[in-house]
N, C-alpha and C positions, 0 to 999 in steps of 0.2 A: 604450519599454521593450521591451526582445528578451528571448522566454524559449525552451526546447527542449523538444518532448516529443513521443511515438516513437508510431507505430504496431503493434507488436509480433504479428507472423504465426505461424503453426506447431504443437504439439500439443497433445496433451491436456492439459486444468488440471484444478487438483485442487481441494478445499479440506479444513479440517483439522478432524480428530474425534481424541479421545484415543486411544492406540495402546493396547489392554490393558488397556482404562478397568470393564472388565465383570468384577465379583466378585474384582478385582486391590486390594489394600490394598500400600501401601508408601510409603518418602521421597520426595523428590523425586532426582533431577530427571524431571518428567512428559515422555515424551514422544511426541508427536503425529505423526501418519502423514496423509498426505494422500489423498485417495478424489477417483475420476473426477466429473466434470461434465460438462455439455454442452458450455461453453466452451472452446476451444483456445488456446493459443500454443504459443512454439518453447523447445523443451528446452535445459534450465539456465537460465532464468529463474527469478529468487526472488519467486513468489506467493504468497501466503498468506490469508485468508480472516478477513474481521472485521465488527469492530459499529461503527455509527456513530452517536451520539446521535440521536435523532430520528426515526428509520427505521427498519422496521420489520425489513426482510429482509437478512439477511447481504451484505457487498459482498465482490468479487474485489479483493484489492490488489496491486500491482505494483510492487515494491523497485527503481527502477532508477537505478543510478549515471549512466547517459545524459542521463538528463531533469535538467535544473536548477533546478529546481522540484518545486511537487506541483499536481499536476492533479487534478480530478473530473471525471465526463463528464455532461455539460450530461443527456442523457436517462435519467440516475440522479438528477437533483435536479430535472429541471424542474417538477411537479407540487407539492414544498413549499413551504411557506411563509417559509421561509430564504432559497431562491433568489429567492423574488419579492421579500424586503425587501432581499435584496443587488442583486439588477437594477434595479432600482428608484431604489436610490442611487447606481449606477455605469456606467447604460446610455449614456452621451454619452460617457466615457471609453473608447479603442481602444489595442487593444494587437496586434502584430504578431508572431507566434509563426514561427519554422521549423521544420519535425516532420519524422519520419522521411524520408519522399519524396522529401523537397530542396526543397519547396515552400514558400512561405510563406503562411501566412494570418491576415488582419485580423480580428479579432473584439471585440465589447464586452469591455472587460474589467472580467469580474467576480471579485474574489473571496469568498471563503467561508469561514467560520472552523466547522470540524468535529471534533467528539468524538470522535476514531477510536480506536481498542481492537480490539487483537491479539496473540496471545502474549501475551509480558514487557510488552508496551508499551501505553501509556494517557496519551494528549498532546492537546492542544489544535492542531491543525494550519491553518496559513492553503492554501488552495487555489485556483487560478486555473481557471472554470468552461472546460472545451475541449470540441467535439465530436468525443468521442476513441469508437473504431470499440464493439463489445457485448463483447470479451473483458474490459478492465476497467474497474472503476467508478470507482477511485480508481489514480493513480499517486502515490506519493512519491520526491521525487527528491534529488540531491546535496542539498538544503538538508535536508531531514530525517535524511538518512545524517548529515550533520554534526551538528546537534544534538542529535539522540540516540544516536548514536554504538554502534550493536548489533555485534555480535561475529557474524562470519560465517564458520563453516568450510565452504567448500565441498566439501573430498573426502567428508567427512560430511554435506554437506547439512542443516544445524545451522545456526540462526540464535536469538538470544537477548542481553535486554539487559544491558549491563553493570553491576557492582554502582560504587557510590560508596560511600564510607568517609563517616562521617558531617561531618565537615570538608566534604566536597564533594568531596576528592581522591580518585582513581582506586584502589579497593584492589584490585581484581585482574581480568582476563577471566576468571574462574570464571562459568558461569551461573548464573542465578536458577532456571532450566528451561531443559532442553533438550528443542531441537524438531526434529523429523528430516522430511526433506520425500522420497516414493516418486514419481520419475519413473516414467509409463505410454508406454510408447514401443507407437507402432503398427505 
């Protein structure tokens, strides 16, 4: 099994607090402004910041269409008890990954079924354990851009899922909320 996923370098990240959240009463659509962190990457990347069932402290997420898969970084799970019953079960199984660099690398392959919740979105995600670098904890990649299929403007920096008609069928890219993401350039 060949999967992809990136090392990602460069500026500042953010993660998300409500924008005008304090003594503000109003409809929706909520939108969210992102504030500095210690973590860096490189500008125009779609990060965003969420909750993972189980865990205690907010993870850095990484939207990227590059990656063909969704990755977790092994030294954000190794300490649970999730990761010890999934290595456990799949530690003889190897899988050969090629990542940003050009390099490739052989590792158990573990995956991982996690709670993830951000924004609009709240899904059940399967993830392949990588030792991906401290900027993020989680990547999700083309397989998630596909089946959940979120609405992404980028001149606005606007990311938000899309509604379904109760049938199932698509009723419109109107957001559910909108979410605005503030690059900090250095």
């Amino acid at each position: 099994m060949t999967s992809r996923a990136g090392r990602p370098t460069g500026e500042e990240l953010s993660s998300v607090e409500p924008l005008g959240s304090r003594n503000k009463q109003g409809p929706a659509p909520k939108i969210f402004e992102l504030s500095k962190t210690e973590r860096e990457c490189k500008p125009g990347l779609l990060v965003v910041e969420g909750k993972i069932k189980s865990f205690d402290k907010p993870w850095i997420i990484l939207i990227a269409s590059g990656a063909s898969g969704n990755y977790v970084r092994r030294a954000t799970v190794e300490g649970s008890q999730k990761y010890a019953e999934a290595f456990v079960a799949r530690e003889s199984d190897k899988v050969t990954c090629p990542v940003a660099t050009g390099t490739r690398v052989t590792i158990p392959q573990v995956p991982m079924d996690l709670d993830v919740k951000f924004l609009d979105f709240n899904s059940m995600e399967r993830c392949l354990v990588l030792d991906l670098d401290a900027r993020y904890d989680l990547i999700l990649g083309m397989e998630w851009l596909q089946r959940r299929k979120p609405w992404i403007v980028w001149r606005l920096k606007t990311l938000g899922a899309t509604r379904n008609a109760p049938g199932g069928a698509l009723e419109s890219h109107e957001p559910t909320s909108a979410r605005k993401q503030k690059r900090f350039w250095r």
